[in-house]
C-alpha positions in Angstrom: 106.9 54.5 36.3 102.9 53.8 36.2 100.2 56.4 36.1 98.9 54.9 38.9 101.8 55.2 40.8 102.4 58.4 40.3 98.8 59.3 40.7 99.5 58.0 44.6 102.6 60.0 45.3 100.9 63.0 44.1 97.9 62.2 46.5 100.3 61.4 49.4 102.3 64.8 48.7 98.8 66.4 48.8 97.4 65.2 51.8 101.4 66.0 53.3 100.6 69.3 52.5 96.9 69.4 54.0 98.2 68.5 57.4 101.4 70.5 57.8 98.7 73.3 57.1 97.2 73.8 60.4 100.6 72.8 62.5 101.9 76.1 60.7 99.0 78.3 61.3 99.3 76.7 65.1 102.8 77.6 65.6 102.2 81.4 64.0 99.9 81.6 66.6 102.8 80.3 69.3 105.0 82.9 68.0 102.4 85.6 67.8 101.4 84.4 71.8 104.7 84.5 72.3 105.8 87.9 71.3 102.6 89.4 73.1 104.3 88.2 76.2 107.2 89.6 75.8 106.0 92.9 74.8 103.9 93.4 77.5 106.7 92.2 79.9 109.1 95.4 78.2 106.2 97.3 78.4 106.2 96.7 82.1 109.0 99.1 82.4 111.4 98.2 84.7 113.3 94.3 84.2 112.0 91.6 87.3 114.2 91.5 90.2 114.1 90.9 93.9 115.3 94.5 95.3 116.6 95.3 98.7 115.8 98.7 100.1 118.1 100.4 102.8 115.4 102.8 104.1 115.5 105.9 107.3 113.2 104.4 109.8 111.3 107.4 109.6 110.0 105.4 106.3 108.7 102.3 107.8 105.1 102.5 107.8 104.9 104.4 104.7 107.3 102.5 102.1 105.5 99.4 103.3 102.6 100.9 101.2 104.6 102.8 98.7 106.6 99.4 98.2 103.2 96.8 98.2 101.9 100.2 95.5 104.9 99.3 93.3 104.8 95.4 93.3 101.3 96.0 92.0 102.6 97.7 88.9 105.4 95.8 88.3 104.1 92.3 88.3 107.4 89.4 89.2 109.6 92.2 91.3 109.9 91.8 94.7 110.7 94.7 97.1 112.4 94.3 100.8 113.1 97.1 102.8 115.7 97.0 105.8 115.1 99.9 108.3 117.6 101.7 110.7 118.6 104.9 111.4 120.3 106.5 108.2 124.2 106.7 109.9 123.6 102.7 110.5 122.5 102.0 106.8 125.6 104.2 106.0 127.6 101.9 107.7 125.8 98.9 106.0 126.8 100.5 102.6 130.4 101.2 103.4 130.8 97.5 105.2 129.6 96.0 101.4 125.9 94.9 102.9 124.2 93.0 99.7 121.6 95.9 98.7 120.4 97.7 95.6 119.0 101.2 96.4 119.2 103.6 99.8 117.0 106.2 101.0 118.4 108.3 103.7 116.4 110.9 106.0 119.2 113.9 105.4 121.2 115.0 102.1 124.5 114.8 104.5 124.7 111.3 105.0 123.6 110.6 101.6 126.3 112.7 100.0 129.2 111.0 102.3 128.3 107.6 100.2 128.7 109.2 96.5 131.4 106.9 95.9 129.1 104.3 96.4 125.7 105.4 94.9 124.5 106.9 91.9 123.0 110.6 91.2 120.9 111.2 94.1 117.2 111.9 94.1 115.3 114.1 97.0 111.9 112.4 96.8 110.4 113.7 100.2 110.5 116.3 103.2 109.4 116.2 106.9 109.5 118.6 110.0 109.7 117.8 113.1 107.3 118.1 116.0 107.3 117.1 119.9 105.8 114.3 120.6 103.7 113.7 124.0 102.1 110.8 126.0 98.0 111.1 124.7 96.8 113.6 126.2 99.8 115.4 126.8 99.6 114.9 130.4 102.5 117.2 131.3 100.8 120.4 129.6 103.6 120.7 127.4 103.1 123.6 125.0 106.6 124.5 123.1 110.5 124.0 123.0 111.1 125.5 125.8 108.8 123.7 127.8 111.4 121.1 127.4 114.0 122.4 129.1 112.1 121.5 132.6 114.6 119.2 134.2 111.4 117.9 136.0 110.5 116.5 132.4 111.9 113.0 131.2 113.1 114.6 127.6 114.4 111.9 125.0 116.3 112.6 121.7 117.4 110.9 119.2 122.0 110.4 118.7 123.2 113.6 117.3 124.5 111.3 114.8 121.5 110.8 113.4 119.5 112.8 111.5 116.9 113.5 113.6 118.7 114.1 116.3 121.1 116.2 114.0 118.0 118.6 113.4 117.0 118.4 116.9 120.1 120.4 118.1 120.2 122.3 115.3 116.9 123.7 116.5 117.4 123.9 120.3 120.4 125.5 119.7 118.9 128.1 117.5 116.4 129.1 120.1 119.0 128.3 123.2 117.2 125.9 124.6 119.4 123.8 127.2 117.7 120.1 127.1 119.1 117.2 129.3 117.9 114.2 127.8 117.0 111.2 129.6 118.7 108.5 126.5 119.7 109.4 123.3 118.2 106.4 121.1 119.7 105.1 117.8 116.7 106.0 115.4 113.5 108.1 115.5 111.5 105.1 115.8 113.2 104.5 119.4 112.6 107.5 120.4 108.7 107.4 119.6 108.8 104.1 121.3 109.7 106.3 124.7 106.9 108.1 124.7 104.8 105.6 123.5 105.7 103.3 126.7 105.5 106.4 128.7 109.5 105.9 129.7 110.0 109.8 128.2 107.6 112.6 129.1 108.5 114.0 125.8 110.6 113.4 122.3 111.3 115.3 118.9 110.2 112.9 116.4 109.2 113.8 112.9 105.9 114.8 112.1 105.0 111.7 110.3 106.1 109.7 112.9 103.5 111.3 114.8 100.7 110.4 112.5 101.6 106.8 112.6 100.7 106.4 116.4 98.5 109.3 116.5 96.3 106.3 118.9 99.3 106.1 121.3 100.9 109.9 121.5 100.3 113.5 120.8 101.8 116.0 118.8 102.8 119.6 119.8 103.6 121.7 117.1 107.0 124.1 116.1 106.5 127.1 114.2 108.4 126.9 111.1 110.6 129.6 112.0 111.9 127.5 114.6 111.5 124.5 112.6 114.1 122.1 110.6 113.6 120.5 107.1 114.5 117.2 106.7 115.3 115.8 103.1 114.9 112.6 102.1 117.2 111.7 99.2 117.0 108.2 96.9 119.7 106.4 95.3 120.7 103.4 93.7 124.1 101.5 95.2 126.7 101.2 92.3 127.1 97.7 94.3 124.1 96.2 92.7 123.4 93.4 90.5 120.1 94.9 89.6 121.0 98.6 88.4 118.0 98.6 85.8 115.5 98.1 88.2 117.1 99.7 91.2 117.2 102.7 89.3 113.5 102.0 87.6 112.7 102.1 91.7 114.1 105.0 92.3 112.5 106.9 89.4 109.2 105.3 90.8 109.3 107.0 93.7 109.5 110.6 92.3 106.4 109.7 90.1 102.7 111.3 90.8 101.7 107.6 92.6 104.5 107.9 94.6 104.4 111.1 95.7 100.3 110.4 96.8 101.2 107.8 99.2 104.1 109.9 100.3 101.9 113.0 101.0 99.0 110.9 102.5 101.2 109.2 105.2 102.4 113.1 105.9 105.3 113.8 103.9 106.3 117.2 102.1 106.2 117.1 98.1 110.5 117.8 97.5 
């Protein structure tokens, strides 16, 4: 072999070398971009997912908020909520409705699903209140105000929650009300008044402070109050567990719990 020759290849090898140089140093760069990414995608928290909420319709204003809020912080999930009144979503989740978390407005319902939700979290509470047309044009003042038969008086089901703690509360006081309908979910019933079709309802208070344009509120002492609870849970039925139950957590945390409190709602 000449020295000439073999003074190419070694210039050839060389100059090999020279440009493979950079490539390397780009693709370090790849992997270190790369990595970044997928740290600050774990560092996120919770895996992406599209998430379906079975929510009390007490919770319609304010999880619309609290679930824009979470979206926010976890950048590539996606939250719906479905609303109804908590003995309807009960029925969703026994009749195998595709969903991956449920938020109910009473601890009973809630606990007659354990076989199909996970360790149950209360993450809010409410009272109820009476609600009027603006103004209260009737001059109502208390419970028993309500038991005028001259008064259009709607409740909510007593299979619903809220209409649960209504009678538990005119029955304490013995308080005979005839109501005019008994609607499917709070929301209905606030809808009454709202149309002025009912004189009067027992909503919840935060209800209340959702139309405060459109109704009044009257309140009831505490002593002749109810407490509603408003457990979380994740459905054993989901395909997202990780961040159903990352959603669930969320909505005990201090963020939470502010939107929670500023649309009305009792700290648990």
């Amino acid at each position: 072999m000449s020295l000439a020759f073999t003074r190419r290849r070694t210039a050839a090898a060389i100059l090999t070398a020279a440009l493979l140089v950079p490539l390397a140093a780009c693709g370090s760069d790849n992997d270190k971009k790369d990595s970044g990414a997928d740290a600050t995608a774990s560092a996120s928290g919770a895996p992406k997912a599209n998430l379906t909420v079975l929510a009390a319709a007490s919770l319609t204003d304010v999880f619309k908020t609290a679930g824009a809020a979470y979206e926010k912080e976890h950048p590539g999930t996606e939250v719906k909520f479905s609303f109804a009144g908590s003995q309807q979503l009960a029925a969703q989740v026994k009749q195998g409705a595709p969903a991956d978390a449920l938020v109910t407005a009473d601890t009973k319902t809630m606990d007659g699903l354990n076989s199909d939700t996970g360790t149950p979290t209360v993450i809010a509470k409410n009272r109820l209140v009476i609600a009027t047309g603006k103004g209260n044009p009737e001059k109502i003042e208390s419970l028993k105000d309500l038991s005028d038969t001259k008064l259009k008086v709607v409740l909510a089901a007593p299979e619903v929650p809220v209409g649960r703690y209504s009678k538990q509360i005119l029955d304490a006081q013995k308080i005979d009300v005839k109501p005019v309908s008994q609607e499917l979910d709070v929301r209905s019933v606030l809808s009454k008044v709202e149309l002025g079709e009912a004189d009067a309802g027992l909503v919840y208070k935060t209800d209340v402070a959702a139309a405060a344009d459109k109704v009044d509120a009257i309140d009831i002492p505490d002593a002749q109050n109810a407490v509603a609870s408003y457990p979380a849970a994740t459905l054993k039925a989901t395909k997202n567990s990780e961040a159903a139950d990352a959603f669930v957590r969320w909505l005990s945390t201090p963020e939470a719990q502010k939107i929670l409190a500023a649309a009305g709602f009792q700290q648990p």
